[in-house]
C-alpha positions in Angstrom: 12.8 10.6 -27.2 10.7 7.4 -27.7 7.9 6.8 -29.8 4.8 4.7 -29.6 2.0 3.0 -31.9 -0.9 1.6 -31.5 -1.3 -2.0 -31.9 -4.1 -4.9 -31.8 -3.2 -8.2 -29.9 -6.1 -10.7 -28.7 -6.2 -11.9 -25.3 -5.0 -15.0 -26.8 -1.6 -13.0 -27.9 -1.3 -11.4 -24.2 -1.9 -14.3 -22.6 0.9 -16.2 -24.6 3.1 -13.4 -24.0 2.5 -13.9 -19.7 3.0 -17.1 -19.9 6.1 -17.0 -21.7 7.2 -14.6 -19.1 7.5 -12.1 -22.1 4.6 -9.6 -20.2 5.6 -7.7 -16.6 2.4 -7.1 -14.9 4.3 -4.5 -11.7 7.3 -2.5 -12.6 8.2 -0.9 -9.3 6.4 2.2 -10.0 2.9 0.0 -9.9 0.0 -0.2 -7.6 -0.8 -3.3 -5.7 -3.3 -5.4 -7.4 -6.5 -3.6 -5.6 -9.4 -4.3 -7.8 -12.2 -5.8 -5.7 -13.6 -9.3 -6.9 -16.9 -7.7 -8.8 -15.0 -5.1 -10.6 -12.9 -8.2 -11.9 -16.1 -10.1 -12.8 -17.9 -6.8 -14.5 -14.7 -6.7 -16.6 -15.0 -10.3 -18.1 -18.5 -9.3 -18.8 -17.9 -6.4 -20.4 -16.0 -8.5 -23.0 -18.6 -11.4 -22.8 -20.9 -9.0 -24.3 -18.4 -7.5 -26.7 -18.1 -4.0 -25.3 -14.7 -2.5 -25.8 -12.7 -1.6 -22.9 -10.1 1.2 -22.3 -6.6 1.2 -24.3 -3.4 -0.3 -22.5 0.1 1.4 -22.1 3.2 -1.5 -22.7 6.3 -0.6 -22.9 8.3 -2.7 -25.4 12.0 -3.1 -24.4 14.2 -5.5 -27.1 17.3 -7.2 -25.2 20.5 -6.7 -27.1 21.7 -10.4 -26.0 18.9 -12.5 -26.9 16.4 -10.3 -29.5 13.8 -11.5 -26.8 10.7 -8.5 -26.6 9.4 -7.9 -22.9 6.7 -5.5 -22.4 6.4 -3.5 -19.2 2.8 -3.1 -18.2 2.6 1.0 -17.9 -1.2 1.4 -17.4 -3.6 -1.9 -17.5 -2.3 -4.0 -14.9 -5.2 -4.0 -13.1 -7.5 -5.1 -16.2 -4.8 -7.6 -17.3 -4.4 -9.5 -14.2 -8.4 -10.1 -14.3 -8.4 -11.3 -17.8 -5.7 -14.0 -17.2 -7.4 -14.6 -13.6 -10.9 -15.2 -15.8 -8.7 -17.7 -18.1 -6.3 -19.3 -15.5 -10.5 -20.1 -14.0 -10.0 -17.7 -10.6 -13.1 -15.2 -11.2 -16.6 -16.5 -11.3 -19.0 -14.2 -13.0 -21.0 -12.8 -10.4 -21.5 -9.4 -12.2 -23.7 -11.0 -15.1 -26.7 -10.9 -13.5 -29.7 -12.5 -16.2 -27.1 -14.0 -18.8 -27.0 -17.7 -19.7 -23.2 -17.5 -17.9 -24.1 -16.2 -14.6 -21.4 -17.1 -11.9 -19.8 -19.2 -14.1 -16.2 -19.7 -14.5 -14.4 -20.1 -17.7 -14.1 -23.7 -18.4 -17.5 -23.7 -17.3 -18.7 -21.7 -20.5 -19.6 -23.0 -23.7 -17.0 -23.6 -27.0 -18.8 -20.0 -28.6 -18.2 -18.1 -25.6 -14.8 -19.5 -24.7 -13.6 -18.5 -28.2 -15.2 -14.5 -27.6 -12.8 -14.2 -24.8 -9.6 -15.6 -26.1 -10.1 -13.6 -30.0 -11.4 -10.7 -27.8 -9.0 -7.9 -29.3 -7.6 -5.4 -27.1 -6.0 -1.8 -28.3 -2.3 -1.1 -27.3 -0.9 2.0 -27.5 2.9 0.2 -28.0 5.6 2.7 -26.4 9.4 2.1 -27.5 12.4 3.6 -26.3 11.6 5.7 -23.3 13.7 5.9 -20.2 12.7 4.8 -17.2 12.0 8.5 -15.6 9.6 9.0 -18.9 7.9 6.3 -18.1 7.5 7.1 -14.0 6.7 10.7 -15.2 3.7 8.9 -18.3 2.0 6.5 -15.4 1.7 9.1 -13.1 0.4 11.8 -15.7 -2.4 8.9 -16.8 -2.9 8.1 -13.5 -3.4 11.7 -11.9 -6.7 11.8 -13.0 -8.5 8.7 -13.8 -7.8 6.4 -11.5 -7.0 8.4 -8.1 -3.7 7.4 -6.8 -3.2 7.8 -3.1 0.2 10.0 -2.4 1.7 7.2 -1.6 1.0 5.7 -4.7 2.1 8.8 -6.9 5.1 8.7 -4.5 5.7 4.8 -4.5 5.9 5.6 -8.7 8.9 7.9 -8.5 10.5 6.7 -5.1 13.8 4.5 -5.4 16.5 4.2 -2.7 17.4 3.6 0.9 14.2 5.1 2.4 11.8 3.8 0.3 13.2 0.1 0.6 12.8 0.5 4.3 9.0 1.8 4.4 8.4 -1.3 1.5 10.0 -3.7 4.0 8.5 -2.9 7.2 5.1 -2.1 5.5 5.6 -6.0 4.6 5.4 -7.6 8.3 2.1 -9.4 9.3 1.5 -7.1 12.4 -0.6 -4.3 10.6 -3.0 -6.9 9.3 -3.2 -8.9 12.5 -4.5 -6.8 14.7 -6.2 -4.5 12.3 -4.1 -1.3 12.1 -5.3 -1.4 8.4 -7.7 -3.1 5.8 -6.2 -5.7 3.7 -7.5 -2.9 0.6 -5.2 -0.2 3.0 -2.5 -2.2 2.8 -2.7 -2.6 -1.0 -2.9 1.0 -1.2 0.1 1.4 -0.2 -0.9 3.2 3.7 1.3 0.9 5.5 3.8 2.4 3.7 3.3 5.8 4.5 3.0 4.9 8.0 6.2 3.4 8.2 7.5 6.4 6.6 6.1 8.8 9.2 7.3 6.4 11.6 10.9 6.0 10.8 10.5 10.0 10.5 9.7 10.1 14.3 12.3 7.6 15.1 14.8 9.7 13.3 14.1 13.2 14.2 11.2 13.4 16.5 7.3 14.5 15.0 6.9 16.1 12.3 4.4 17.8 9.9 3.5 14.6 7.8 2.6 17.1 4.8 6.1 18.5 4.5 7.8 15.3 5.7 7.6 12.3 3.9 8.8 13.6 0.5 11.6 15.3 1.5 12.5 12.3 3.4 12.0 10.3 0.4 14.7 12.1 -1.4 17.0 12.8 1.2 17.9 9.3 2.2 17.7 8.0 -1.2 20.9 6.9 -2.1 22.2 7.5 1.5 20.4 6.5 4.9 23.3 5.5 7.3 20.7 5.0 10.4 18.8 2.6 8.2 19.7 -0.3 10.3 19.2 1.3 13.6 15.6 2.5 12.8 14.5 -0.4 11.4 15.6 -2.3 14.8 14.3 0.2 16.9 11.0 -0.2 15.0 10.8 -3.8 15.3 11.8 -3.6 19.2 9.0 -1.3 19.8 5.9 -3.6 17.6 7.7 -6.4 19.9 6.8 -4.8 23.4 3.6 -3.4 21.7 2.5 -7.2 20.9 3.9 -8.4 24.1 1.8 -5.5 26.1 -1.5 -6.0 24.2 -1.7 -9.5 22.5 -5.4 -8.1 21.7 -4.4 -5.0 20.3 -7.3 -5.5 17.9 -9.5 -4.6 20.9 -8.3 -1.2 21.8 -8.2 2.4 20.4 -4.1 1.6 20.4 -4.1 0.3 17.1 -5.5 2.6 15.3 -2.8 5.0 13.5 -2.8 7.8 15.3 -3.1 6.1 18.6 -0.1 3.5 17.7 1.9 6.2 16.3 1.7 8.2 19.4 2.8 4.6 21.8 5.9 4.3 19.1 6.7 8.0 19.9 6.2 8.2 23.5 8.6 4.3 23.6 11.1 6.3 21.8 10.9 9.2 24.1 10.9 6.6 26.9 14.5 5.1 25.8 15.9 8.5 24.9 15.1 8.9 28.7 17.5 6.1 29.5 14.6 3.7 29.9 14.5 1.0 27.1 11.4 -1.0 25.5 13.2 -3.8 27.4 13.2 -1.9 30.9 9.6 -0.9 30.7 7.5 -3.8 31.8 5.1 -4.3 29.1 2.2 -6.2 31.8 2.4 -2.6 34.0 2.5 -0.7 31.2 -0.3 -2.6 29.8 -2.8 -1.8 33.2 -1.7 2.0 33.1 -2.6 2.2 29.2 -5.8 0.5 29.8 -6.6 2.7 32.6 -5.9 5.8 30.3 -8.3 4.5 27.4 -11.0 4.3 29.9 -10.0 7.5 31.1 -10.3 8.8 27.5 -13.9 7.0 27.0 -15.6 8.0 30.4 -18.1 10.6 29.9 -16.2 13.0 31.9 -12.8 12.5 31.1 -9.9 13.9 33.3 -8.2 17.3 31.8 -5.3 15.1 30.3 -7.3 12.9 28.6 -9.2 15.8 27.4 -6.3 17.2 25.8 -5.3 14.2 24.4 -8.7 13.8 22.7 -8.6 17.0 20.8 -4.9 16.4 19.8 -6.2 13.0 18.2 -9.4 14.4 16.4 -8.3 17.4 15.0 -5.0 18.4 12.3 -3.6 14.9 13.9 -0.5 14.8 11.8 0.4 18.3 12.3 3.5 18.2 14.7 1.9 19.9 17.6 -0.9 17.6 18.0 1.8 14.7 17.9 3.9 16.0 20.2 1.2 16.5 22.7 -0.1 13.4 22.3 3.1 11.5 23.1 4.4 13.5 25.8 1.2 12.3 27.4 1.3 8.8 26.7 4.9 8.9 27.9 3.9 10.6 31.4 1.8 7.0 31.0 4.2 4.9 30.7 6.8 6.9 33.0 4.6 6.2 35.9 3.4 2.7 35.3 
């Protein structure tokens, strides 16, 4: 069992410790970075004005080798990161509204107010000598509460393996930010991961419920995935001939999650049908899609569409709207 103590280093201390490489900000159980630019700026003014600010969790591991002490950042990466943005002169001050060092950035401030920052003191609680699972099991019980994780998050801080390095991966590529499947902030929070997840779900056995999927997923191909390889081709084929059929994606309902999750199934169905993403020309394809969005935005819809609509409004990762939804995009495609 490990043991911890608490512990009182200025920012001065920590930042010596970054620099010398001696301070890991993300462990793989992390978040993103995902603190907007004024909670980063209220931060540095909350220690301008000499207001305490919550406890950090680090994680002291000693190397038997070299003597050298690392610290691994449990909980206060977010507020670390801002302090050492604020003294590497990234973050203006925007959040000090009235004070003499309104939107200023640090070498900006005067010698007094440089000196509060860098002897501001910070509380540690010190941890030593916990494995690796009891520190997964310590961010996620902080976390729980306080700060909200996403299940993806709370997921992403236990998940290891096959699986997970596939949905990290993929989650990675430039096309969910280029034509706006998700927010920038989405992306940090770790959505496009769960997407790919329920993605390489459908690609491996067809729709499913995503609240009984993706954990069980998770574990199961942790240490073994042997269609790794072949999903994450088939994935990449089908964003391809999705790019290739609507360079402005942006512009249509198709890239919205459960729209674009739908095409991918309904392209899988298609080549399970002895067609391929290859066969199906993406320019026909393209008109007939089109002409079904319309379809789906005219006041008086055709029956299909109308189905269609109430399979993507209502319980739309349950496994019966998604399969609905796809066999009639693939009816679509089948006749273009």
């Amino acid at each position: 069992m490990g043991e911890s103590k608490v512990m009182l280093y200025t920012v001065a201390d920590l930042y010596k410790f970054y620099r010398e490489g001696r301070i890991r900000l993300a462990p793989e159980f992390q978040r993103n970075s995902i603190w907007p630019a004024a909670a980063r700026a209220y931060l540095i003014d909350t220690i301008l004005n000499r207001q305490p600010i919550p406890q950090l969790f680090l994680h002291r591991t000693v190397s038997a080798q070299t003597g050298r002490t690392t610290y691994d950042v449990v909980d206060g990466q977010q507020r670390l990161r801002a302090i050492f943005d604020f003294l590497e002169d990234k973050i203006r001050l925007t959040q000090s509204h009235g004070q003499s060092f309104y939107n200023r950035r640090l070498s900006q401030l005067p010698a007094a107010l440089k000196d509060r920052v860098w002897n501001h003191t910070l509380l540690i609680q010190e941890l030593y000598g916990y494995s690796e699972a009891e520190i997964e099991d310590m961010f996620v019980r902080i976390n729980r509460f306080v700060v909200r994780l996403s299940k993806q998050e709370l997921r992403h801080a236990k998940a290891r393996g096959q699986f997970h390095q596939l949905a990290r991966s993929l989650a990675g590529l430039p096309f969910w930010l280029k034509h706006r499947v998700f927010s920038k902030n989405q992306i940090q929070r770790m959505r496009g991961d769960e997407f790919v997840a329920e993605i390489a779900i459908l690609l491996i056995e067809g729709p499913q419920d995503k609240k009984k999927a993706v954990d069980l997923y998770y574990v199961q191909y942790q240490d073994h995935f042997p269609s790794k390889a072949a999903v994450e081709r088939r994935l990449r084929e089908y964003l391809r001939w999705i790019e290739t059929a609507f360079p402005d994606l942006a512009r249509h309902r198709y890239r919205k999650p459960v729209d674009l999750y739908s095409l991918v199934g309904a392209l899988d169905a298609a080549t399970k049908d002895g067609a391929t993403a290859k066969t199906l020309k993406p320019q026909r394809a393209r008109t007939a899609l089109i002409a079904f969005e319309q379809d789906l935005a005219s006041p008086k819809p055709s029956r299909e569409a109308t189905t269609y609509l109430a399979a993507a409004s209502r319980q739309t990762d349950n496994v019966g709207p998604r399969r609905s939804r796809i066999e009639i995009i693939q009816r679509r495609l089948r006749a273009a």
